[in-house]
C-alpha positions in Angstrom: -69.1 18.5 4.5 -66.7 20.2 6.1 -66.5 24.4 7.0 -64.0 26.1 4.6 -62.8 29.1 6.2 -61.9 32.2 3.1 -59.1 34.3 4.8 -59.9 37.8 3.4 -57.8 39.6 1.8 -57.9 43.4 1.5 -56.6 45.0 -1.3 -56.3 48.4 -0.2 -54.4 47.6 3.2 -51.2 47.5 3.7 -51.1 45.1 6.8 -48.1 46.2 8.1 -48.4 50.0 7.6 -52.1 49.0 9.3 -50.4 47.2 12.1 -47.6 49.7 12.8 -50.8 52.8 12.8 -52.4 50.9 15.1 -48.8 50.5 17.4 -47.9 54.2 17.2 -49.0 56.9 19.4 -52.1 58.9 18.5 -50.6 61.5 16.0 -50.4 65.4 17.1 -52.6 66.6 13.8 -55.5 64.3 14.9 -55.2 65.4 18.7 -55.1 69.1 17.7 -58.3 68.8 15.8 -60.1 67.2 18.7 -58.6 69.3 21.1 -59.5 72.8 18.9 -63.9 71.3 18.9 -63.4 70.6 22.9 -61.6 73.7 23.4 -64.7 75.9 21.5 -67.3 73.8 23.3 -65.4 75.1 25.9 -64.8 78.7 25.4 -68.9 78.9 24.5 -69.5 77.6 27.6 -68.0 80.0 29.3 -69.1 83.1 27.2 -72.9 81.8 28.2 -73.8 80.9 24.4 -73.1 77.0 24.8 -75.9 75.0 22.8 -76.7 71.4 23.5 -73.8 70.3 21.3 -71.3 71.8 22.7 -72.5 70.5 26.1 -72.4 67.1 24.5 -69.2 67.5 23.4 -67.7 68.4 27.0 -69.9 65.4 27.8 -67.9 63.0 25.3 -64.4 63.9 26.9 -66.2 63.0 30.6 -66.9 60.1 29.8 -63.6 59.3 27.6 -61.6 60.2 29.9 -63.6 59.2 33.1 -63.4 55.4 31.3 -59.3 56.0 30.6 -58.8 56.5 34.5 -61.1 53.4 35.4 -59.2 51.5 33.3 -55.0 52.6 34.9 -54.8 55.1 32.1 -54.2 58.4 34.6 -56.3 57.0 37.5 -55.1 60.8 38.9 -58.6 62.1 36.4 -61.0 60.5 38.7 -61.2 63.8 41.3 -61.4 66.2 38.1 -63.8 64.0 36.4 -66.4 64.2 39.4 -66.1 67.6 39.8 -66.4 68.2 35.4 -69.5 65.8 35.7 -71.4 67.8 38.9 -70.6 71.3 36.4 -72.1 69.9 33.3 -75.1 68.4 35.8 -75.1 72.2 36.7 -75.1 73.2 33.4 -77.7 71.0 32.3 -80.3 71.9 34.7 -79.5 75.8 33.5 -80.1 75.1 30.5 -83.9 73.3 31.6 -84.6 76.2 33.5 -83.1 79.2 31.4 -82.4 78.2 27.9 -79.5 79.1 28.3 -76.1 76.9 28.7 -73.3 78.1 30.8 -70.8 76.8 33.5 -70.2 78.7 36.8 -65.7 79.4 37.4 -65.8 76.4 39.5 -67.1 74.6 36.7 -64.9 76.0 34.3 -62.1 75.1 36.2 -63.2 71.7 36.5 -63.3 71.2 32.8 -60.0 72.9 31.7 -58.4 70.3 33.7 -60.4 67.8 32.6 -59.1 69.1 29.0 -55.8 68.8 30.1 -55.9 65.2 31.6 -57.7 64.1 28.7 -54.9 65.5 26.3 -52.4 63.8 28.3 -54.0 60.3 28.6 -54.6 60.7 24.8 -51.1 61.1 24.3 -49.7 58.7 25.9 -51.3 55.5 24.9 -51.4 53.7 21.4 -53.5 54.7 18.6 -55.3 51.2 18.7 -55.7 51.5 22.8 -57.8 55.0 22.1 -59.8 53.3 19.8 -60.5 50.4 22.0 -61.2 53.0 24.9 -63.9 54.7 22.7 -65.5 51.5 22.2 -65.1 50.5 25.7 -67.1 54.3 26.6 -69.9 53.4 23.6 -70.6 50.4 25.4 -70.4 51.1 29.3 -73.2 54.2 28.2 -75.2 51.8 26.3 -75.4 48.7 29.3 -76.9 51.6 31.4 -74.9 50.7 34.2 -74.7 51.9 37.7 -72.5 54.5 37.3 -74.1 56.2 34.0 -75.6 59.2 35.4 -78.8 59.8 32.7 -79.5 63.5 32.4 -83.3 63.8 30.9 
């Protein structure tokens, strides 16, 4: 007996609208929300009332945007992103010792650029790339390799 293969069909998707989604640039709307949660990560940070979640988010654009560079997308990030990551090391170790999570101006510094080299790797590649690049991120954390940096 041979393997029948069912091609699926979904209903609800318009495989072309899908496909040309996926094509398109990341839409402005969708970028502006991101960017407003990183920006008052960012701006609670720097007032000295950051909690662990707004560290994390920081964290999340690191690493996005650390992998984006890696990976031709802005290779130009890389200085920024070392200098973001040794801030929210910083930060981190504050936070252990104080209970309280803040960023020095260097630090800031470091992560408004890394803001704005994340908004303009974001904008220049395909919806679909992004998403592939957020997988690509999920993964390289998870394989615990050399280079993930394991705060505890």
């Amino acid at each position: 007996m041979r393997k029948i293969t069912k091609r699926k069909i979904w209903a609800l998707v318009n495989p072309i609208e899908h496909a040309i989604t996926g094509a398109a640039l990341v839409d402005r709307t969708s970028l502006n929300k991101l960017r407003l949660s990183e920006l008052a990560a960012l701006d609670a940070m720097i007032r000295g009332k950051g909690t662990v979640s707004d560290w994390r988010t920081l964290v999340d654009v690191l690493n996005l945007t650390e992998m984006m560079a890696r990976q031709g997308i802005g290779p130009e990030a890389l200085d920024c992103c070392e200098k973001a990551q040794d801030a929210l090391h910083k930060a981190a170790i504050r936070y252990q010792n104080t209970m309280r999570m803040g960023l020095n101006g260097i630090g800031i510094q470091a992560i408004r650029d890394l803001l704005e080299y994340a908004d303009l790797q974001q904008q220049s590649i395909p919806r679909s790339e992004f998403e592939k690049m957020i997988k690509k991120t999920k993964d390289h954390i998870k394989s615990h390799n050399e280079r993930v940096v394991e705060i505890k």
